[in-house]
N, C-alpha and C positions, 0 to 999 in steps of 0.2 A: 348508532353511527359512530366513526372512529372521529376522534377531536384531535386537534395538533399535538395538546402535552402526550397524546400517546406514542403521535408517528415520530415526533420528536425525543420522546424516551427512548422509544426502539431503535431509534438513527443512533441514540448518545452511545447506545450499550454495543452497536456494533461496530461505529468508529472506535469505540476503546478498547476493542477489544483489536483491532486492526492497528491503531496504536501502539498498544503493547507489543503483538506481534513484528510489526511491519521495521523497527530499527533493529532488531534482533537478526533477524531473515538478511535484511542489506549489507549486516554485517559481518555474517558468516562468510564461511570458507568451503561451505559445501553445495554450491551451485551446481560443479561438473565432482562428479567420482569416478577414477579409475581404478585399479588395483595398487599403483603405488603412488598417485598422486591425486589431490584436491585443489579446487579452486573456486573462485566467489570474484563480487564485482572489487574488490581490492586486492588479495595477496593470491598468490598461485604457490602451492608446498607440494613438497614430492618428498618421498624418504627414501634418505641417505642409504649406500648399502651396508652388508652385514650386521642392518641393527642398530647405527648408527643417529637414528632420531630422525630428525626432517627438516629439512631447509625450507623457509618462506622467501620467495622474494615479491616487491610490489607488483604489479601488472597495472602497464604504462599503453596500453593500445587505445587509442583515441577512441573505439568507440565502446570499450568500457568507461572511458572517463564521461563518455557522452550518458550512460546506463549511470555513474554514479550520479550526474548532475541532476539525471530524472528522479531518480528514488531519493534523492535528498529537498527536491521540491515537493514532491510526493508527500514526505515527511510532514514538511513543513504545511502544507495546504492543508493534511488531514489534521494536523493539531490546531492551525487557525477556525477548520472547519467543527474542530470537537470545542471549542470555546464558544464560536459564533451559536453551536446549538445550548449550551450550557445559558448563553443571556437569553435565547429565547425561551427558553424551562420555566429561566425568573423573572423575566421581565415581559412584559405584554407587545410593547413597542418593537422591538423587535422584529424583522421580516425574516418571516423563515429561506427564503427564496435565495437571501447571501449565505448560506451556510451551503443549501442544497448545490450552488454552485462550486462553491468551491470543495464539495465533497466528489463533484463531477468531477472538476482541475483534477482535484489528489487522485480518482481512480484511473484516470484519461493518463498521468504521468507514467502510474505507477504500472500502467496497459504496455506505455511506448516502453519502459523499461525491460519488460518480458519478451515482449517480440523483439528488440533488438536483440536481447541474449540467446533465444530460441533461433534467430537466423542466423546470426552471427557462429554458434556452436553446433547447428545442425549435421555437420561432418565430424564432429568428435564423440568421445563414450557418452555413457549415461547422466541423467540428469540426477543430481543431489537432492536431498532431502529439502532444501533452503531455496531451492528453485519451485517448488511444486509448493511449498508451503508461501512463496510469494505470489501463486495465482491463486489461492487461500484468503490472500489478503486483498489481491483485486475484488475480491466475490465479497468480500466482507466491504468492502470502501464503496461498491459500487452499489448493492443492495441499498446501505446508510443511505445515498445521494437518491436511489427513487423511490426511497420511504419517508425522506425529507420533502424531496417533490411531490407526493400525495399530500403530507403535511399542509404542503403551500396551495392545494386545487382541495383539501377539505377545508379549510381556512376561508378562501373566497366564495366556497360554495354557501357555506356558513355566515357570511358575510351579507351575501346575495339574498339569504333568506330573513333576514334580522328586518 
């Protein structure tokens, strides 16, 4: 039978690894690609002609500001959510069941972030590399939350049987 330090090992290694990737991704510049221009949930760069390098400027449309607010909760909930599982590893008292939630919060943010960018740009070029590797990271955040949630129903099953 699988015990919680396992489903809670396996949540740790794929929130961290969702971690790592997931500030990376929000911070790029390659969400949309065209032939001479890029852009991400911050800067939008085009280059200059005859060779000239490339100009960034910020990208001020409300509902990317709304997409950065999400991926930076997102952020936030998965690292609160990679700590929460980190005291239940070491410590017994701990309920798994606050981590599994707020590993839900971080992938449910990090969901509404994709789909606004996907509706929002569904009339323009191709999607970037930093776009596809941030539904990469939903699958990674989201996995962590229902292997945290087995976690918490082998835990009471366990419980149930003591």
């Amino acid at each position: 039978m699988v015990n919680k330090k396992v489903t809670s090992g396996l949540s740790f290694f794929l929130s961290l690894a969702a971690l790592i990737i997931l500030p990376m991704t929000t911070s790029s510049s390659e969400w949309l690609e065209r032939y001479d221009e890029h852009s991400g949930l911050w800067i939008h760069c085009h280059n200059l002609p005859n060779g000239g390098g490339e100009k960034c400027i910020t990208n001020d449309a409300t509902w990317l500001k709304c997409c950065q607010a999400f991926a930076v909760l997102s952020i936030i909930f998965l690292f609160a959510g990679l700590i929460l599982i980190l005291l239940d590893l070491c410590l017994e008292k701990v309920q798994t069941k606050h981590s599994a939630i707020t590993l839900f919060l971080s992938s449910l943010f990090q969901l509404i972030v994709m789909i606004i960018y996907e509706e929002m740009t569904v009339e323009m070029t191709s999607h970037g590399t930093s776009y596809f590797i941030g539904w990469l990271v939903f699958a990674l955040q989201f996995a962590a939350a229902i292997i945290q949630t087995l976690g918490v129903k082998f835990n009471r099953n366990y419980q149930d049987l003591s």
